[in-house]
C-alpha positions in Angstrom: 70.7 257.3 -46.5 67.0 257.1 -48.0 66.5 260.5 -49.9 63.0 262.0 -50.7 63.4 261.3 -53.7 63.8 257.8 -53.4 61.0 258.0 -51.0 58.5 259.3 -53.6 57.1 256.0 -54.5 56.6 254.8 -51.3 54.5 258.3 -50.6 52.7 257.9 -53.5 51.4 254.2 -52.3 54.1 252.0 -54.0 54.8 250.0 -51.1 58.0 247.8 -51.7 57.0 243.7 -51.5 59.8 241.0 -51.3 59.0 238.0 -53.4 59.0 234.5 -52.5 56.6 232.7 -50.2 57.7 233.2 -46.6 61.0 235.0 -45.4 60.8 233.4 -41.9 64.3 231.4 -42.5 66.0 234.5 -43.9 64.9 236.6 -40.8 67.2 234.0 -38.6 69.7 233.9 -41.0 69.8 238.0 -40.7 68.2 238.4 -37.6 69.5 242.4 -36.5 70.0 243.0 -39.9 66.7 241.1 -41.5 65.0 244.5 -42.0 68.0 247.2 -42.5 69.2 245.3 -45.4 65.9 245.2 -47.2 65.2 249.2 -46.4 69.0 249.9 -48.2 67.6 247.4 -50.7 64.5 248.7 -51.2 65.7 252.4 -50.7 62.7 252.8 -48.4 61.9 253.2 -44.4 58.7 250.6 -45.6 58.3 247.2 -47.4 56.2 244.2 -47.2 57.0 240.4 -46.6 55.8 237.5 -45.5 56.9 236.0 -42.0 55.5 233.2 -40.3 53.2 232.5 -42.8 51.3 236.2 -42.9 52.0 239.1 -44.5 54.3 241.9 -42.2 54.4 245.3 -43.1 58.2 246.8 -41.8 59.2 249.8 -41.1 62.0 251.8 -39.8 63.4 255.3 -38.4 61.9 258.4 -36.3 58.9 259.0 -38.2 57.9 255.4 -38.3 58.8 255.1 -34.7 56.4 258.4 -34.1 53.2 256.8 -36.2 53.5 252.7 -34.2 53.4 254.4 -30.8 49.9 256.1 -31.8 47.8 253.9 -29.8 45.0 255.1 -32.4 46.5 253.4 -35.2 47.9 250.4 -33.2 47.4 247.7 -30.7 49.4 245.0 -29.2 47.3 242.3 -28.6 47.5 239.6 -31.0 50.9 241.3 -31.8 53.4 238.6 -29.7 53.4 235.5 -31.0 52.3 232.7 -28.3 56.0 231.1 -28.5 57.2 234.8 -27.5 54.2 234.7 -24.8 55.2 231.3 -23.5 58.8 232.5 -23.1 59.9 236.2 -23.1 56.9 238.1 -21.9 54.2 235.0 -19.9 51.0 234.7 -21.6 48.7 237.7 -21.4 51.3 240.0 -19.6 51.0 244.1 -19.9 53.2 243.5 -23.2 49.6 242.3 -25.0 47.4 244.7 -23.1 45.8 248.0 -24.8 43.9 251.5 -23.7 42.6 252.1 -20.1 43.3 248.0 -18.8 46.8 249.0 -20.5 47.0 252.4 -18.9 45.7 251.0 -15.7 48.7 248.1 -15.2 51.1 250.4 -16.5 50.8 252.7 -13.7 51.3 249.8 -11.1 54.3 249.3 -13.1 55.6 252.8 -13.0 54.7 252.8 -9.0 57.6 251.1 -8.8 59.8 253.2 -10.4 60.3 256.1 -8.4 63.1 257.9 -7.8 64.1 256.7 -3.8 62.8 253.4 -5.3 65.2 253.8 -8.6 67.8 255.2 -5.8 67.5 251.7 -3.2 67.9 249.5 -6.7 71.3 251.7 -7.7 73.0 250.9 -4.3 71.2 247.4 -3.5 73.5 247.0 -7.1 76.1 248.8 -5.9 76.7 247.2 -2.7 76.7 243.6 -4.7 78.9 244.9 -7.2 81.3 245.2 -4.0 81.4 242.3 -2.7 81.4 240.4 -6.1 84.2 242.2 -6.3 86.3 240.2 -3.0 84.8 236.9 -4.7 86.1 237.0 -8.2 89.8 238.3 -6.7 89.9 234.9 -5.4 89.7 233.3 -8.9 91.6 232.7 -11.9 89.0 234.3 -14.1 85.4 235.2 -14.6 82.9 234.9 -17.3 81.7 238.4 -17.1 78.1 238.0 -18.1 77.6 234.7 -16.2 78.6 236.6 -12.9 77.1 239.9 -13.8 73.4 238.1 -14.4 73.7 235.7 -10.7 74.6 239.4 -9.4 71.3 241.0 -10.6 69.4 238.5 -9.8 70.4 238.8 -6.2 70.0 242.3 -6.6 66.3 241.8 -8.5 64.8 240.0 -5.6 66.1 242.0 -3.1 64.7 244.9 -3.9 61.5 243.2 -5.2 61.4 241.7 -1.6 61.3 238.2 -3.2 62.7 235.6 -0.8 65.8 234.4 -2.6 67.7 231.9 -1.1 71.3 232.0 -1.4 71.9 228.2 -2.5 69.0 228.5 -5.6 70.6 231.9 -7.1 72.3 230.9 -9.8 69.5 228.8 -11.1 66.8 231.0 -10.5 69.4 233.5 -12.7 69.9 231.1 -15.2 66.1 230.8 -16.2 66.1 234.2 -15.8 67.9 234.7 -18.9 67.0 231.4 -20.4 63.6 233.7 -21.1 65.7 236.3 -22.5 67.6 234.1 -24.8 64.8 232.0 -26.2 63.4 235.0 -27.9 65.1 234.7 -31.1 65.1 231.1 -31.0 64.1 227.9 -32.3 64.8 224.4 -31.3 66.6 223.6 -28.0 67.5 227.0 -26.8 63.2 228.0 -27.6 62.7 224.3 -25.4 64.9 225.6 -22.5 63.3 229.0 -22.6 59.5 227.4 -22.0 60.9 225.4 -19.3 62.6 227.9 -17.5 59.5 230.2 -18.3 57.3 227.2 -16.0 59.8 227.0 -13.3 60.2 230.7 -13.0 56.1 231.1 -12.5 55.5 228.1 -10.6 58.3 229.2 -7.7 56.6 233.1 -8.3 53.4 232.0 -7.7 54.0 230.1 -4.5 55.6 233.2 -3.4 52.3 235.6 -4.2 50.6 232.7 -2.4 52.8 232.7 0.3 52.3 236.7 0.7 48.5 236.3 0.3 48.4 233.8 3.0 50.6 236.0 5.9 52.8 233.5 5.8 55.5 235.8 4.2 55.4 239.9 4.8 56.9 241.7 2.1 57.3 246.1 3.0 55.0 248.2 1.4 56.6 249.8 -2.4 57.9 246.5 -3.2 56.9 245.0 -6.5 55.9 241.7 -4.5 53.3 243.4 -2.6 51.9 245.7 -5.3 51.7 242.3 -7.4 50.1 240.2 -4.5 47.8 243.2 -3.5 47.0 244.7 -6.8 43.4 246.0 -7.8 42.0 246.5 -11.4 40.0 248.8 -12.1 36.6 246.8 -11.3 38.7 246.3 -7.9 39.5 242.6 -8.5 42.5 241.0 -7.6 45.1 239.9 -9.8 45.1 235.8 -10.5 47.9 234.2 -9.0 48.9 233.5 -12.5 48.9 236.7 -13.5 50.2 238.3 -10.7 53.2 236.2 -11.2 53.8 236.7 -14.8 54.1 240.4 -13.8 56.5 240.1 -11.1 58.3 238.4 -13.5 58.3 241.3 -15.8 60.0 243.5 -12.9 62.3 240.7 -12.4 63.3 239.4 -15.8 64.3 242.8 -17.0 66.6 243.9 -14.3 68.4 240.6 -14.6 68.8 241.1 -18.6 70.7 244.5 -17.7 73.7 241.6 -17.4 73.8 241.9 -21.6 73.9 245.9 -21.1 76.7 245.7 -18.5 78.5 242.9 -21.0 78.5 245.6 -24.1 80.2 248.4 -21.4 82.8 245.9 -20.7 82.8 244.9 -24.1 83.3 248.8 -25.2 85.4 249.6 -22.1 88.4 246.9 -23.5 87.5 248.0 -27.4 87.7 251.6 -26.7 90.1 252.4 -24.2 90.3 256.2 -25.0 86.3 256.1 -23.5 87.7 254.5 -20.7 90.2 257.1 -19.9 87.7 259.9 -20.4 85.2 258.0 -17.4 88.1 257.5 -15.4 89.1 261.3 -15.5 85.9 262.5 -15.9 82.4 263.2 -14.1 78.4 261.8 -14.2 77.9 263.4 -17.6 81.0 260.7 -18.6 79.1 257.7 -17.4 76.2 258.4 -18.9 77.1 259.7 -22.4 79.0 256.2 -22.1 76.1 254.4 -21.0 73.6 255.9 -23.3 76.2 255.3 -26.5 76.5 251.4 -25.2 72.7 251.2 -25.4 72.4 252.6 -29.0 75.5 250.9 -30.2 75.4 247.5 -29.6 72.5 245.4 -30.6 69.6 244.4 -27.4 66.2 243.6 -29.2 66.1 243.8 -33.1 62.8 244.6 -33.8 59.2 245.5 -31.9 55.5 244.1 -33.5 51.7 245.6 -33.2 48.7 245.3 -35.1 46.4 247.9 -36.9 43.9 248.3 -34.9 41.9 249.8 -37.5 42.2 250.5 -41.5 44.2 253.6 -42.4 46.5 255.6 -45.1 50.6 256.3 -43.9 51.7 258.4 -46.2 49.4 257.0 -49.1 50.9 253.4 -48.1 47.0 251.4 -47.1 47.8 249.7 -43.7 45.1 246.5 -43.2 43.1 246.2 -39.7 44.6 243.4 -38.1 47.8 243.3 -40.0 51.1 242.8 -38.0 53.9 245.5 -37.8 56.9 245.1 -37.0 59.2 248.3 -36.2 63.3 248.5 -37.0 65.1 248.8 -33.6 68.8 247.8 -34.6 68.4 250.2 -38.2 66.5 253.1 -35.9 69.3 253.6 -33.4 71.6 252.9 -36.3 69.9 255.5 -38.5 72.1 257.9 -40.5 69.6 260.5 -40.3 69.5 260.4 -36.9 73.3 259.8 -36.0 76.1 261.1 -37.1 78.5 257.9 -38.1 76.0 255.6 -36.8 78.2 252.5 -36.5 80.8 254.2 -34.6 81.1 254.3 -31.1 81.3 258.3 -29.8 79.6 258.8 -26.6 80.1 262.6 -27.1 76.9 262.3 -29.5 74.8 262.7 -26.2 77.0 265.2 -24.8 74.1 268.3 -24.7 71.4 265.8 -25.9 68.2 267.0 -25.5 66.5 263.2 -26.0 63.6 262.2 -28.2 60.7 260.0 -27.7 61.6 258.5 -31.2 64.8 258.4 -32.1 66.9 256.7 -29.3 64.4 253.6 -29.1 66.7 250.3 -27.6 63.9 249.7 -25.4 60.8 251.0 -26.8 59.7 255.0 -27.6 57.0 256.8 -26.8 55.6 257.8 -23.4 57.1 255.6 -20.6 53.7 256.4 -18.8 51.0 255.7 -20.7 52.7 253.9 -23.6 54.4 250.8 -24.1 57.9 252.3 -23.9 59.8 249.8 -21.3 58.6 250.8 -17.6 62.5 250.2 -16.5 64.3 251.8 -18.9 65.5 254.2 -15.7 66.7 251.1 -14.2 68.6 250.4 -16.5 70.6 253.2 -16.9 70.9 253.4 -13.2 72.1 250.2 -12.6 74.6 250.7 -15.7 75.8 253.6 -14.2 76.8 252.1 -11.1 78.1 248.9 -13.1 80.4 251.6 -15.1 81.4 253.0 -11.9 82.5 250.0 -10.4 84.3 248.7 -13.3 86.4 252.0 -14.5 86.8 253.3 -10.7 86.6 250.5 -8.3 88.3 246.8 -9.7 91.4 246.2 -11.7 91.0 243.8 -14.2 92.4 242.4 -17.9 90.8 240.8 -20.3 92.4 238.2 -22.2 93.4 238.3 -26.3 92.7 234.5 -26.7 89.2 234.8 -26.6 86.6 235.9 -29.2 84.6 238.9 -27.9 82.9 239.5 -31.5 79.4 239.7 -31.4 77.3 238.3 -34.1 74.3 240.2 -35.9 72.5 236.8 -37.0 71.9 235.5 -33.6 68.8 237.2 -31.5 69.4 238.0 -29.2 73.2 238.5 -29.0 76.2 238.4 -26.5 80.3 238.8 -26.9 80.8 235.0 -28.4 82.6 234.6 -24.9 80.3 235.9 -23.0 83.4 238.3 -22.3 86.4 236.4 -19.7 88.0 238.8 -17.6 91.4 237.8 -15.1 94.1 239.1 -12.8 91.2 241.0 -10.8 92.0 242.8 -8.1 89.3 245.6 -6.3 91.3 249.3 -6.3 92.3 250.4 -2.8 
């Protein structure tokens, strides 16, 4: 834990540097752990480096959190890196957008997420979880997440009203999370990512066409038609483009829930006494469990933005235009924030009142007007039911000869097995 003490000569100015000439290499060597390791080093919640050839202020825990969601201080464009754009996000998506345009898109976003819209998602989910469940009894074993991401796929499109047909779901899944899983990436797996990234628009955006043309009606409240009939706020029309690479940012993220509902299988076999208490328990169970799964295990490591004008953080100078990256992994896994940070206790959020800070695995701040993840509801919805259906409804082991460690250096990060599960059988 960083004292105050130790903090003094960071608040009078005496911002930590690393030495050497770029720390690119060392941040995939350490990936999660690139920036918690030099805050313990540094005794500080701030430092400086050098990544990709620039200098990178980093920072970490609640108050940092508080100050990089001040969209006074910071903006995100020029904050993703184009091999981030050309992957993760699409190129010029609502992840690189800023003040009223920002606000504006957001709230087409957060149309979507209402609660009888959140409610369709959590049984659409729920009714797929079911009959995954008759499928897999039929076979000698599963890979977990494999399964789990084809199922939310299904489930993505369906309540997106994207036309999905049955015979291209698993490779529509499968670049799906290729996006995800170029993020941290170079070489092949970065390769795959951008070519998944082209297929995925390209089959979007004869879709929007498809919808702009009558030729296919999508309801009302879907995210297809809000994309395809979407106004700014001069009342023009999205691009097909870019009304593409948005749907995709509906889509894309429910289908990464599949590494979410991996770490609750993951914590259901590693922590069986949890297990028993959902099994015995109520809705406050499932979602101290769910809400623990998303603060232990590790989902994205870290969060960039740019100053977006010259200013003073507690006496540390902060350059306009400078890129700044925020501590994810060491936030959640903050000392000062959790008790026993790196053990697994839902019972932490048992009477939790929440923060916009603290508990960040998908962003902080305002959902609304901020950048804070528009589906982070979702998500613990569709966990919920996932949770459910694993403790309550299916039967299942998961075999020893396997290895279900997870690895801090690779970004992002799964079970090394991508967790194998057998002998399933749906309760009666």
């Amino acid at each position: 834990m960083r004292s105050a003490v130790q903090q003094a000569g960071t608040a009078a100015g005496k911002i930590p540097r690393e030495k050497g000439l770029d720390q690119s290499l060392a941040l995939l060597r350490e990936g999660y752990e690139f920036i918690p390791n030099r805050c313990r080093q540094f005794q500080s919640d701030i430092f400086e480096t050098r990544l990709m050839g620039q200098k990178v202020i980093c920072m970490s825990g609640e108050e940092a959190a508080r100050m990089f969601y001040n969209p006074r201080l910071f903006q995100r464009k020029g904050a993703a890196p184009k091999r981030i754009q050309k992957t993760l996000f699409g190129e010029n998506g609502i992840q690189t957008m800023d003040g009223a345009a920002h606000e504006h898109r957001k709230q087409l976003f957060m149309s979507l997420m209402t609660p009888e819209r959140i409610s369709m998602l959590k049984e659409l989910a729920q009714q797929h979880f079911n009959i995954a469940g008759k499928n897999w009894e039929e076979k000698k074993e599963i890979i977990f997440f494999d399964e789990i991401q084809q199922l939310l796929c299904r489930v993505a499109c369906e309540w997106s009203g994207v036309p999905l047909k049955e015979a291209e779901a698993g490779k529509r899944a499968d670049d799906f999370g290729k996006l995800v899983d170029a993020f941290g990436a170079v070489g092949p797996r970065h390769w795959q990512g951008r070519l998944a990234r082209n297929r995925a628009e390209k089959w979007i955006r004869e879709v929007i066409e498809d919808v702009r043309s009558g030729k296919v009606n999508t309801p009302e409240g879907t995210a297809l038609h809000a994309m395809a009939t979407y106004r700014d706020p001069q009342g023009k029309p999205l691009g097909t483009q870019m009304a593409a690479v948005e749907l995709i940012n509906i889509l894309r993220p429910i289908v990464a829930i599949a590494t979410y509902l991996t770490f609750c299988a993951l914590a259901l076999y590693k922590f069986p006494e949890s297990r028993e208490k959902i099994q015995s328990g109520n809705e406050e169970d499932v979602h101290m469990f769910v809400q623990e799964v998303r603060r232990y295990y590790p989902f994205g490591p870290f969060l960039g933005a740019r100053v977006r004008n010259g200013f003073q953080w507690n006496g540390v100078p902060f350059k306009k235009g400078q890129l700044v990256l925020l501590d994810v992994y060491g936030t959640n896994h903050d000392p000062r924030l959790w008790d026993n940070p790196f053990s697994f206790w839902p019972e932490r959020f048992r009477n939790w009142e929440g923060g916009l800070f603290d508990l960040i695995p998908q962003g902080g701040g305002d959902p609304y007007k901020g950048h804070r993840c528009a589906g982070e509801l979702v998500t613990i919805e569709v966990m919920k039911a996932g949770l459910t259906f694993l403790t309550k409804q299916l039967e299942y082991d998961v075999p020893e000869t396997q290895n279900v460690a997870v690895s801090l250096t690779r970004m992002p990060t799964l079970p090394e097995s991508r967790l194998i599960i057998n002998h399933i059988k749906l309760k009666s």
